[in-house]
Backbone as numpy.savetxt, mean C-alpha at the origin, in Angstrom:
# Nx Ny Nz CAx CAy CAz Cx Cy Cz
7.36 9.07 12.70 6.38 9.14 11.61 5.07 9.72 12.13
4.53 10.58 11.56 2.96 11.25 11.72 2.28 10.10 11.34
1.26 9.58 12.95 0.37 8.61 12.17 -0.76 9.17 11.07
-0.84 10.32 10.72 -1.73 10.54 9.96 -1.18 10.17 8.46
0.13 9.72 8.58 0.79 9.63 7.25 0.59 7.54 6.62
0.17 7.23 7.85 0.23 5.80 8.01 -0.74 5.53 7.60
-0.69 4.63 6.13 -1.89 3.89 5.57 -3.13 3.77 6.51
-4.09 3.35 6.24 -5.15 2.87 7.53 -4.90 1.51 7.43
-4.46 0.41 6.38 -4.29 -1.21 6.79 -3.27 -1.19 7.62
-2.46 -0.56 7.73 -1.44 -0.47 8.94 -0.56 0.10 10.41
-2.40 0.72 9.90 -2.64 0.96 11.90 -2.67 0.12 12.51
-2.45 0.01 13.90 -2.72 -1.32 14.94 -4.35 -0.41 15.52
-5.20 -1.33 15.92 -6.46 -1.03 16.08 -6.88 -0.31 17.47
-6.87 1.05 17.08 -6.72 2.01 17.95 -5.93 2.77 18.30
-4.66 2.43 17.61 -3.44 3.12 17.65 -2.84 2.53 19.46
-3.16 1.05 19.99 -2.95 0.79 21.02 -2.01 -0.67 20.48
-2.24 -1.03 19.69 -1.07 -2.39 19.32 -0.26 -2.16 18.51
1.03 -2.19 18.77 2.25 -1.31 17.89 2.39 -2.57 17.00
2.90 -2.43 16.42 3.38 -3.54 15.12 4.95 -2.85 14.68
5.34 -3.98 13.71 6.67 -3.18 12.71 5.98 -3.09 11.16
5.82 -1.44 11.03 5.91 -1.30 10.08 6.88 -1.65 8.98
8.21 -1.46 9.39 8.93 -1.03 8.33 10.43 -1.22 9.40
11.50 -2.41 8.45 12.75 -2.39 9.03 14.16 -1.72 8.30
14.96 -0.69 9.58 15.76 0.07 8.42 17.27 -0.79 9.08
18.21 -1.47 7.98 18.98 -1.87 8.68 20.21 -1.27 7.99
21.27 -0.87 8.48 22.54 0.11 8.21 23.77 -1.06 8.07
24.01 -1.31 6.89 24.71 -2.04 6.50 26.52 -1.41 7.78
27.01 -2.40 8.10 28.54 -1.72 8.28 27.91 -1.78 9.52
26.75 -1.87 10.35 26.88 -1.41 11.78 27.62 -2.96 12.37
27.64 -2.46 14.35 27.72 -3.53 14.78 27.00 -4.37 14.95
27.87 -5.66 14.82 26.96 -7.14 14.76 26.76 -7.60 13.87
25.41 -8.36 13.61 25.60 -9.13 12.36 25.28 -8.43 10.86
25.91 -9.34 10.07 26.12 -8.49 8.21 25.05 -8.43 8.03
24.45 -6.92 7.59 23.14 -6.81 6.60 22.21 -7.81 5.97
23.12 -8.80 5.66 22.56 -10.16 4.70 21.97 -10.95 5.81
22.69 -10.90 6.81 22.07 -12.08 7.35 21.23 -11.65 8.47
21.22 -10.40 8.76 19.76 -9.63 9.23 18.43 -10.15 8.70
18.81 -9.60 6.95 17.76 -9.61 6.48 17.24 -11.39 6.59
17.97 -12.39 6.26 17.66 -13.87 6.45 16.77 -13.98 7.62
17.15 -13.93 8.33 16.90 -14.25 9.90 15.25 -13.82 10.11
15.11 -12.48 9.54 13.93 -11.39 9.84 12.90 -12.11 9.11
13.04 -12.57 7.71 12.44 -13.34 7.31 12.18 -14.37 7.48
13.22 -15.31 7.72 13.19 -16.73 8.01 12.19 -16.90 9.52
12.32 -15.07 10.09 11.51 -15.42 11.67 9.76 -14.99 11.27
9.55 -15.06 9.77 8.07 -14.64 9.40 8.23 -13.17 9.32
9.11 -12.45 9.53 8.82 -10.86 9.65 7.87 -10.38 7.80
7.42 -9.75 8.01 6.50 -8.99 6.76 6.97 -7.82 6.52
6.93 -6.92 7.22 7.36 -5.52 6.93 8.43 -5.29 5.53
8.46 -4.00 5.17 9.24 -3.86 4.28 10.61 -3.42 4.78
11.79 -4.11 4.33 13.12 -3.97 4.87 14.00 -3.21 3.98
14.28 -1.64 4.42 15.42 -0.93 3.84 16.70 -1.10 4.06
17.52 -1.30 3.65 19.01 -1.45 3.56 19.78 -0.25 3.31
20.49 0.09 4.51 21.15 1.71 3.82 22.47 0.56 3.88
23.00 0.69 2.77 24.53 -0.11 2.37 25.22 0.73 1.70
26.63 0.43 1.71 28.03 1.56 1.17 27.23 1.56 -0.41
27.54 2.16 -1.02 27.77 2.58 -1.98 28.31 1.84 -3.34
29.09 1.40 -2.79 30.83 0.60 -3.69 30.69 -0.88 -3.61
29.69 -1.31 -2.59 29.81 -2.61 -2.00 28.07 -3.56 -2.82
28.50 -3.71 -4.29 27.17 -4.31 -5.15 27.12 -5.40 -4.45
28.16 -6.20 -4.21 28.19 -7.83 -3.43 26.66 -7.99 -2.53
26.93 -6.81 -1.33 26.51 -7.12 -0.01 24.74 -6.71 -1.02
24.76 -5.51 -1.55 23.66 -5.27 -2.01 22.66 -6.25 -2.86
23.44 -7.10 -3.33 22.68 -7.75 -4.12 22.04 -9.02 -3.14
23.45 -9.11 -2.21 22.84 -10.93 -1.47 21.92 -9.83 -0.41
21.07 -8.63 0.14 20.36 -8.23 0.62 18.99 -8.07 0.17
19.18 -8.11 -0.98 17.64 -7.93 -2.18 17.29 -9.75 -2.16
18.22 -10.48 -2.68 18.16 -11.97 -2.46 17.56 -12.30 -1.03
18.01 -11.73 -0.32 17.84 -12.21 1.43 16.68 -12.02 1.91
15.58 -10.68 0.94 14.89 -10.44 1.83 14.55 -8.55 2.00
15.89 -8.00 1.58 15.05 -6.70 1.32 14.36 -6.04 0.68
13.56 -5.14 0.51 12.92 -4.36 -0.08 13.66 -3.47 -1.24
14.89 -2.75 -0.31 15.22 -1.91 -1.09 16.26 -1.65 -0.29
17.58 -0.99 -1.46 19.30 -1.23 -0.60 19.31 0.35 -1.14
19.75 1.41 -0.57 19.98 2.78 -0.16 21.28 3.36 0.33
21.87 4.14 -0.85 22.86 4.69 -0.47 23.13 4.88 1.34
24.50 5.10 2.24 24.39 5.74 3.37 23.91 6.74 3.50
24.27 7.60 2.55 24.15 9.23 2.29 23.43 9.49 1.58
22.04 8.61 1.38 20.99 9.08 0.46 19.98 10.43 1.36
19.33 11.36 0.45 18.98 12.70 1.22 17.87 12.30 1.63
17.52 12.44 2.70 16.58 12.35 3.75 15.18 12.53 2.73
14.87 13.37 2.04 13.61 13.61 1.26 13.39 12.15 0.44
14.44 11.75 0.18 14.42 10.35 -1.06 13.98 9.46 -0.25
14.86 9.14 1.40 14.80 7.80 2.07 13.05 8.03 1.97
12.30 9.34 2.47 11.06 9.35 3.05 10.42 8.90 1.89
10.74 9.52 0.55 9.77 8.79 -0.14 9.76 7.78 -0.64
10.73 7.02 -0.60 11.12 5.26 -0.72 10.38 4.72 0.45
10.40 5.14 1.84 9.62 4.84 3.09 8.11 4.37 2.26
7.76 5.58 2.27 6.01 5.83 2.22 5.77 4.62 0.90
6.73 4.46 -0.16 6.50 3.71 -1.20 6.24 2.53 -0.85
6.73 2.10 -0.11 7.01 0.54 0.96 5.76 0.34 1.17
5.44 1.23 1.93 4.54 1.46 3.59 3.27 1.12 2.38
2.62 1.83 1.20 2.00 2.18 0.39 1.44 0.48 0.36
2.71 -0.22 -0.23 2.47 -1.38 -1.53 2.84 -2.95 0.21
2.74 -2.45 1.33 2.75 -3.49 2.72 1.47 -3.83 2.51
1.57 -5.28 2.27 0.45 -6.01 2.80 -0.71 -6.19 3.80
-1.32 -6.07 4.05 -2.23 -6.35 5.43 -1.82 -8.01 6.51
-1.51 -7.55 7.42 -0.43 -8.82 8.47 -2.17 -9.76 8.40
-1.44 -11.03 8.43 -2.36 -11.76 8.92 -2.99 -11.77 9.95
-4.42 -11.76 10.18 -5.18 -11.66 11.46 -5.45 -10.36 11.92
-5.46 -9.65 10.75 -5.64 -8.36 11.16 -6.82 -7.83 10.81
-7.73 -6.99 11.45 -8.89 -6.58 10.44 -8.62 -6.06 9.20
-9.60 -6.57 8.20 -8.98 -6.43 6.72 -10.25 -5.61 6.38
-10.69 -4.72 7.17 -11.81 -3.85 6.88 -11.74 -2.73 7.09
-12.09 -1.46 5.64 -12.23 -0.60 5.69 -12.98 0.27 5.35
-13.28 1.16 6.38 -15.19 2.21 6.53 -15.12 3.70 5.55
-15.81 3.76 4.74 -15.40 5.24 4.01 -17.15 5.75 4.10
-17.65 6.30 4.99 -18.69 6.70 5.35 -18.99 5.55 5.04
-20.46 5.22 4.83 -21.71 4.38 4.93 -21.17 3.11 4.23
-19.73 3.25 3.52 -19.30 1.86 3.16 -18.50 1.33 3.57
-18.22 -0.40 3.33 -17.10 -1.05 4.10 -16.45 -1.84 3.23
-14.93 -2.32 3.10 -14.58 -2.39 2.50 -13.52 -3.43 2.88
-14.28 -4.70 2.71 -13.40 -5.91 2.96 -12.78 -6.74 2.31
-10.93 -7.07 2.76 -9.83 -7.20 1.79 -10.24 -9.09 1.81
-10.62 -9.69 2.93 -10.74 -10.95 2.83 -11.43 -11.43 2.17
-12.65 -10.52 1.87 -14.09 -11.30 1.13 -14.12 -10.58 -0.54
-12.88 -9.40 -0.79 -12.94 -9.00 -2.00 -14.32 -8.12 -1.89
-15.20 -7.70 -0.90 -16.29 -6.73 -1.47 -16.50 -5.36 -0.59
-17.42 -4.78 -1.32 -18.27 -3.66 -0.22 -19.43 -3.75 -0.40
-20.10 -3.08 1.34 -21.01 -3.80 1.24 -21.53 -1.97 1.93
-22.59 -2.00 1.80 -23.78 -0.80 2.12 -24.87 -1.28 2.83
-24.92 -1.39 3.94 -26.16 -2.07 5.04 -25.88 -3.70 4.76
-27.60 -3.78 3.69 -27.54 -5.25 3.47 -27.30 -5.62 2.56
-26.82 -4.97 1.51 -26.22 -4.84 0.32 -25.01 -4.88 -0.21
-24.44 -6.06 -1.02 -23.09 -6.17 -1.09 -22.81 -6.74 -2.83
-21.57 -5.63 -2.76 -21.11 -6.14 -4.24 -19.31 -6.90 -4.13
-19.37 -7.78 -5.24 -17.93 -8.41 -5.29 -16.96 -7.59 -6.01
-15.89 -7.66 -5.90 -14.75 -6.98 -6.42 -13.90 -7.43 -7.09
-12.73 -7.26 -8.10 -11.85 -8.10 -8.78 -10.76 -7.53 -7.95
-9.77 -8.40 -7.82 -8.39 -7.61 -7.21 -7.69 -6.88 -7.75
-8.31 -6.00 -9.21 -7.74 -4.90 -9.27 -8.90 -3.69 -9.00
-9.77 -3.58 -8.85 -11.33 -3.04 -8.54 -11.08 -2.90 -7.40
-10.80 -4.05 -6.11 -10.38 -3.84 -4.79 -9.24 -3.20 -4.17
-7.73 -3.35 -5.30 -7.08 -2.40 -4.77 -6.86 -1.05 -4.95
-7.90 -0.60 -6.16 -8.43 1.12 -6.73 -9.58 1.35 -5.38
-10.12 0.59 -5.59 -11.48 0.75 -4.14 -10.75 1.06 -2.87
-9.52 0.11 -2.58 -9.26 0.22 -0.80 -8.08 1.78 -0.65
-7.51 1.64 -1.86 -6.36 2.82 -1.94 -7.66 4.31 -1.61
-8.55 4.05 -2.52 -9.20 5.13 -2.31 -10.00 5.63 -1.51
-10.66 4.29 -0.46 -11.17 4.59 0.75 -10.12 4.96 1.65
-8.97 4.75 1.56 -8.45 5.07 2.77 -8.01 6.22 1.94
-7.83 7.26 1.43 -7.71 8.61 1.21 -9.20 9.19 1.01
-9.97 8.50 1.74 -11.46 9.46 0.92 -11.23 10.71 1.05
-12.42 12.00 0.57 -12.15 13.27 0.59 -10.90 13.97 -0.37
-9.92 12.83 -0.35 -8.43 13.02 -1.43 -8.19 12.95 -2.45
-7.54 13.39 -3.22 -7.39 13.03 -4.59 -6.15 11.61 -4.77
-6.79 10.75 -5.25 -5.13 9.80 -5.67 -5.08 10.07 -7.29
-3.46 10.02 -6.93 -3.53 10.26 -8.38 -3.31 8.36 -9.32
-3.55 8.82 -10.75 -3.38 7.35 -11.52 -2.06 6.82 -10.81
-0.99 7.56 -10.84 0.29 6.92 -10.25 0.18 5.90 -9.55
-0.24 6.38 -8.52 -0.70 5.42 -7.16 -1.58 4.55 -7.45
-2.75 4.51 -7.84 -3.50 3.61 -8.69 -2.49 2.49 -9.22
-2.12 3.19 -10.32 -1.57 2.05 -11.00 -0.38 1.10 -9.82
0.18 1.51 -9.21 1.15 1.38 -8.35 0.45 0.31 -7.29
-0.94 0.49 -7.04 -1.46 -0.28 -6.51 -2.28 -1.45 -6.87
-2.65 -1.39 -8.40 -2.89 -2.63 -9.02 -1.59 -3.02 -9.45
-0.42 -3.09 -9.58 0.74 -3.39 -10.14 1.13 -4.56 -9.55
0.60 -5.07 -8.02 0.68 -5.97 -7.23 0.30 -7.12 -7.57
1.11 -8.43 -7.80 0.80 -9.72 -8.29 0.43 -9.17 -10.13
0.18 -7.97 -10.63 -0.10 -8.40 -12.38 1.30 -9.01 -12.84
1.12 -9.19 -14.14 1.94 -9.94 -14.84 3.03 -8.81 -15.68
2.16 -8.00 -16.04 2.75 -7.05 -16.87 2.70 -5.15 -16.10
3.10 -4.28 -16.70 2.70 -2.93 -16.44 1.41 -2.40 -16.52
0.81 -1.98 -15.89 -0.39 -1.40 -15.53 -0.60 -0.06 -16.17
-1.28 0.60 -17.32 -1.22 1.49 -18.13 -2.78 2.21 -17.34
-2.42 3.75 -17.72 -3.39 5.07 -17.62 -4.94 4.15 -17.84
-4.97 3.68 -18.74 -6.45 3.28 -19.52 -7.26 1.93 -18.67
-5.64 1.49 -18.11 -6.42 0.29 -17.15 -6.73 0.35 -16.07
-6.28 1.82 -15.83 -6.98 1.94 -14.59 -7.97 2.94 -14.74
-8.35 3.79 -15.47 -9.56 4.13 -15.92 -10.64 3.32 -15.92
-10.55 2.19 -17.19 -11.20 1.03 -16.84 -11.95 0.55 -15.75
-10.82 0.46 -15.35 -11.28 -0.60 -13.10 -12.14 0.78 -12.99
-11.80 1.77 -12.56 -12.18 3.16 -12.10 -13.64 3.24 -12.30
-14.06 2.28 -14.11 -15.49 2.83 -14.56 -16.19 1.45 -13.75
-15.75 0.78 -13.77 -16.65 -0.97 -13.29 -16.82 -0.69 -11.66
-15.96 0.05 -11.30 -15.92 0.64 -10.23 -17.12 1.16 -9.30
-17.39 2.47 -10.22 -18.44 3.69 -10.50 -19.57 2.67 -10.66
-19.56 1.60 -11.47 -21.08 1.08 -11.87 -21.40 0.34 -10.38
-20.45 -0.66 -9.65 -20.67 -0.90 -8.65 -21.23 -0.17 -7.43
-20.67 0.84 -7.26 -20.80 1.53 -6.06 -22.40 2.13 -6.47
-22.32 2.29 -7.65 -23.36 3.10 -7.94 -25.01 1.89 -7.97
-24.44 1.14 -8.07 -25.73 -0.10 -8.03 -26.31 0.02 -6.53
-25.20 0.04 -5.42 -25.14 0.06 -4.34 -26.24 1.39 -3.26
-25.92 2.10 -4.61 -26.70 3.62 -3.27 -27.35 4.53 -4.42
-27.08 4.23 -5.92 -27.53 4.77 -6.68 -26.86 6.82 -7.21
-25.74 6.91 -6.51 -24.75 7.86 -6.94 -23.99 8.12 -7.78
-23.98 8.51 -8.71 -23.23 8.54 -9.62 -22.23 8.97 -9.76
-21.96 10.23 -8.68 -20.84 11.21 -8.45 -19.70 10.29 -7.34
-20.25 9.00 -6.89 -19.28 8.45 -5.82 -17.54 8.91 -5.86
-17.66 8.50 -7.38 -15.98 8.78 -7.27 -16.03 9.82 -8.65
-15.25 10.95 -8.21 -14.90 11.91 -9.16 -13.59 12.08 -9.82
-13.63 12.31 -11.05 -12.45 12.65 -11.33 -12.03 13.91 -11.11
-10.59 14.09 -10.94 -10.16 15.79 -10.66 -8.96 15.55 -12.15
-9.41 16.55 -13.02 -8.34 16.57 -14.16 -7.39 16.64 -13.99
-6.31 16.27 -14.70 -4.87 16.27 -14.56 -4.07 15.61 -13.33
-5.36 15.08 -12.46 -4.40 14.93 -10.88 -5.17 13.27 -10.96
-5.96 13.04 -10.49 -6.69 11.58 -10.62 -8.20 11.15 -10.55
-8.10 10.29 -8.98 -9.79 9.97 -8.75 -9.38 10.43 -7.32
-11.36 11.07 -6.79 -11.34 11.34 -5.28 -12.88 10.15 -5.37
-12.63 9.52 -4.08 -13.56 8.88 -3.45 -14.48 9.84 -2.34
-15.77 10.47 -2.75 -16.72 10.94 -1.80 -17.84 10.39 -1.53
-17.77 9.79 0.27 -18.31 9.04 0.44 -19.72 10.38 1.04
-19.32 11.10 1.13 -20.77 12.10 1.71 -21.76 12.50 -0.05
-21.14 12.26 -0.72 -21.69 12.76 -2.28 -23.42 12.53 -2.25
């Protein structure tokens, strides 16, 4: 994997403490059954997101693997372009490991998952946890465009229901008023038509 492709909550700090991102386990290999991989991995605290490449034909094993603990069960012969973007989908919606710094810098701001805020010197505003996960998705792509997809994909976490275009517009504007209380910018986060929001922290 290109670490440049790797979220920033799931870097190890400095790129010097490896972690597991992400477990791929191949149903049919040797040793123990898929199912009880996945048990074990969990039952040992593992976090990461766990892919399952399993037969095809075999719903049984697939289903007690989703039960057990995986993420997601994957043809053998699924095409390499799909596994990657099922990967990155994972990698996307992975938690931050416990004890990990839960802080992230997008120029002059910081952006902390424990305390819900950002803060600008001595100046700090609170966040809602859907405000925080439009805020952290977008600091860690600053300069980028995300699109609503991803947005929504990233407030979708713990809601109750589906996350619609307008609600994340919404967050997007309470957003803008925050940041903007903060440094007085109005342009902080831009929209790019048809594609989404870019976070510019040099604006």
């Amino acid at each position: 994997m290109n670490p440049l492709d790797v979220p920033p909550h799931l870097r190890a700090d400095g790129e010097a403490r490896p972690r597991v991102l992400l477990v791929v386990i191949e149903a049919g290999a040797p040793g123990l059954a898929a199912p009880e991989l996945c048990r074990r991995f969990r039952a040992a605290g593992g976090q990461a997101p766990v892919v399952v490449l399993a037969a095809n034909d075999d719903a049984v094993e697939q289903a007690a693997c989703l039960e057990l603990g995986a993420d997601a069960c994957l043809p053998h012969d699924v095409p390499g372009p799909l596994l990657w973007a099922q990967v990155k989908a994972l990698l996307r919606r992975a938690p931050v490991a416990a004890g990990e710094a839960g802080t992230l810098r997008a120029g002059a701001f910081a952006f902390d998952r424990r305390a819900m805020t950002v803060r600008l010197g001595e100046r700090v505003e609170g966040l809602t946890p859907h405000e925080f996960d439009c805020a952290w998705l977008l600091a860690g792509n600053a300069g980028a465009v995300v699109t609503r997809a991803r947005l929504r994909e990233a407030m979708t976490r713990g809601a109750a229901g589906a996350i619609r275009d307008r609600t994340v517009d919404a967050c997007i504007s309470r957003l803008r008023r925050k940041l903007l209380a903060l440094d007085g910018c109005a342009r902080r986060i831009r929209s790019v038509h048809g594609q989404g929001y870019l976070l510019d922290p040099a604006a």
